[in-house]
C-alpha positions as CSV (number, residue, x, y, z in Angstrom):
1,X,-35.4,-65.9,53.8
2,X,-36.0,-63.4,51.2
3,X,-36.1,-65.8,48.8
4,X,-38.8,-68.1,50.4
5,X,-41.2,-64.7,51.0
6,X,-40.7,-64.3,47.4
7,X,-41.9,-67.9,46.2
8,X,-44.0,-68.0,48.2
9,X,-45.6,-64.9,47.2
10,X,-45.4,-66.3,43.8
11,X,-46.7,-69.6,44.4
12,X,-49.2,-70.0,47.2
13,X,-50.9,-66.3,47.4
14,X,-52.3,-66.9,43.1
15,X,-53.3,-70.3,44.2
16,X,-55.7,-68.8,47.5
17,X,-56.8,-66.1,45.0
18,X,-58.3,-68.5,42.7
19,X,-59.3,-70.8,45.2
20,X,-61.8,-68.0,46.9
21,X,-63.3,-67.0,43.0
22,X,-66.4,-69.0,42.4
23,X,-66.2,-71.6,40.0
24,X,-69.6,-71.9,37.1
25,X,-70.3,-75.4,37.6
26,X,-73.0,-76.4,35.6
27,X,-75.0,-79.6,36.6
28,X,-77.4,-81.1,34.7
29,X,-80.3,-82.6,36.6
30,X,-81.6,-86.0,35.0
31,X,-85.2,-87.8,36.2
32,X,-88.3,-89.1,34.4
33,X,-91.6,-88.6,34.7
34,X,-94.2,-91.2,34.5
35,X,-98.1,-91.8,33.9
36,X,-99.1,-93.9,37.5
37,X,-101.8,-96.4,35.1
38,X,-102.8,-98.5,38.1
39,X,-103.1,-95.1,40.3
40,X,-101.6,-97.3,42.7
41,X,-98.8,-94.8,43.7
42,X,-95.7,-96.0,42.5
43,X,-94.4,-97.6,39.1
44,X,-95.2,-100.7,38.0
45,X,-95.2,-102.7,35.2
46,X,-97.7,-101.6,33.2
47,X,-96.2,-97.9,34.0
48,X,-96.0,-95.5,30.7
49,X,-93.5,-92.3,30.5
50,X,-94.9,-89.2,29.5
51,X,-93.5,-87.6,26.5
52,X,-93.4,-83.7,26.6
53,X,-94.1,-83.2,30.6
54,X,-93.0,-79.9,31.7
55,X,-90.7,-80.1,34.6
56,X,-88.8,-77.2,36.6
57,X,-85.8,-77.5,38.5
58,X,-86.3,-74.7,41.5
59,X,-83.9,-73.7,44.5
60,X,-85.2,-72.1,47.4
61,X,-83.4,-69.7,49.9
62,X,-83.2,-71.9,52.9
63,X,-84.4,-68.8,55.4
64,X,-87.4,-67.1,53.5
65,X,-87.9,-70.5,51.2
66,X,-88.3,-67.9,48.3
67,X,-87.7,-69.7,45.1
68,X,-83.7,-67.7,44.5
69,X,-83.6,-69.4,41.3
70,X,-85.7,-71.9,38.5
71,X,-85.1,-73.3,35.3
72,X,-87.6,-75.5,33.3
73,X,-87.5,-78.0,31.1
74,X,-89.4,-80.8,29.2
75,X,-89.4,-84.8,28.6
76,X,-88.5,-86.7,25.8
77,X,-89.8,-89.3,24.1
78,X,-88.3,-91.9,27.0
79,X,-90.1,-89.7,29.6
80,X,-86.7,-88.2,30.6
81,X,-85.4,-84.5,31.6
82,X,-81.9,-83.4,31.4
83,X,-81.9,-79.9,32.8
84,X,-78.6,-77.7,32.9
85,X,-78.1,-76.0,35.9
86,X,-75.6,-73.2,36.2
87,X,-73.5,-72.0,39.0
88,X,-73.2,-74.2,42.4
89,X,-76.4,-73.8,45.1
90,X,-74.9,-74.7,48.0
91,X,-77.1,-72.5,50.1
92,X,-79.8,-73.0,48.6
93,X,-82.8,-76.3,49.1
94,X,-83.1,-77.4,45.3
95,X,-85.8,-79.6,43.6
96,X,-87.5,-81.4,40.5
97,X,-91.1,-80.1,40.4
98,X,-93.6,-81.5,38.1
99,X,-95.3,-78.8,36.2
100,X,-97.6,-79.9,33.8
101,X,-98.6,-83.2,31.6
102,X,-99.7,-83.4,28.2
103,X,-101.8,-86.2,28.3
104,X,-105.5,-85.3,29.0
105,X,-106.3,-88.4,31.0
106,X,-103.4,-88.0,33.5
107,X,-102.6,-84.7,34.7
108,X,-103.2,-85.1,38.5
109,X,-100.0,-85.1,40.3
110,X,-99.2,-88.3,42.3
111,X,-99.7,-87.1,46.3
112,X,-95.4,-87.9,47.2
113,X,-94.2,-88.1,43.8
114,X,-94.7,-84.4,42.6
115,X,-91.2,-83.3,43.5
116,X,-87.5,-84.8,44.1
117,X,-84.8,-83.3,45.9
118,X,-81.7,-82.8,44.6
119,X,-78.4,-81.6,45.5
120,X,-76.5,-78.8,43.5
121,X,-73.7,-78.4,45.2
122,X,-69.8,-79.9,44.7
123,X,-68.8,-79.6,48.2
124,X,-70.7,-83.1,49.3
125,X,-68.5,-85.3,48.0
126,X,-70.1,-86.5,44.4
127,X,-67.7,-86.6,41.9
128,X,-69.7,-86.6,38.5
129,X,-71.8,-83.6,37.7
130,X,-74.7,-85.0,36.9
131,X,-77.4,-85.4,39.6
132,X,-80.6,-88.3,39.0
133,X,-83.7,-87.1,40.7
134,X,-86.5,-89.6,42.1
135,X,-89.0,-90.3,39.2
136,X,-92.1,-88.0,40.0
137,X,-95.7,-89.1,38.4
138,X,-99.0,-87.8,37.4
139,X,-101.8,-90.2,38.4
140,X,-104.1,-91.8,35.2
141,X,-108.3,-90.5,35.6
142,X,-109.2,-94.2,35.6
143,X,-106.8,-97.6,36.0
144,X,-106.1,-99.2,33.2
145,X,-108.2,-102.9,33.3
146,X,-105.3,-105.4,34.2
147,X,-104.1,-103.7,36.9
148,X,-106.4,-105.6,39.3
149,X,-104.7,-108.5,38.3
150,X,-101.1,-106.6,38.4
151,X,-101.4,-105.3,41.9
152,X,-102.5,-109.2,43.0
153,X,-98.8,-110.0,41.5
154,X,-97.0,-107.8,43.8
155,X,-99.3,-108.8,47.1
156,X,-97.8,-112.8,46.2
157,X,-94.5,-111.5,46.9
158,X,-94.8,-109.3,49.7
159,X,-93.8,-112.1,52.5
């Protein structure tokens, strides 16, 4: 008996120590940002990606809906973020949110595409660290010419 307190003692209580420690977990958060040309709403074809957006990853306390915690970031070339994220935010409602645009001629944020949820957490079941946000969108000052013709394309295949 004596020697089953003792590994015990040795084997299981180190194990329930560590488990209760929190863990840094970084995530990095991944979306892109895009330039809505046919201020239609949504992507399309003749969609452009905005090189140099500012975007902000931002987690909220989910009783006062403070902001707990932000970091910020910016697009590439592609139109993509990758924004590190440290520590796990279980508790916490976390999101993309669009900042600003450097293109002068679309810098209105798209009504519904401004922000994407996303989940910072391991304890859901994702395996891979990385978490994709929903592409958010600025909407263009004036639709580019064709996409009169563009938005007739997609109304053919609606049935």
């Amino acid at each position: 008996m004596a020697r089953f307190l003792i590994l015990f003692a040795l084997c299981v209580l180190p194990a329930l120590v560590s488990a209760s420690r929190p863990v840094k977990n970084p995530f990095v958060v991944v979306g892109k940002v895009f330039c809505d040309t046919c201020r239609c709403g949504f992507e399309t074809s003749a969609t452009t990606y905005i090189h140099g957006a500012k975007v902000r990853v931002e987690c909220k306390d989910r009783e006062t809906l403070k902001v707990a915690y932000h970091v910020d970031g910016v697009t590439d070339t592609t139109g993509t973020y990758r924004i590190t994220v440290a520590d796990d935010h279980e508790d916490e409602l976390c999101e993309s949110v669009l900042i600003s645009s450097p293109q002068t001629d679309c810098t209105a944020k798209t009504p519904g595409r401004d922000r994407s949820r996303v989940i910072l957490t391991n304890n859901n079941g994702i395996i891979s660290n990385i978490r994709n946000a929903n592409a958010m969108g600025f909407t263009k000052d004036t639709a580019l010419s064709g996409c009169t013709q563009l938005l007739k394309q997609y109304q053919e295949y609606d049935e």
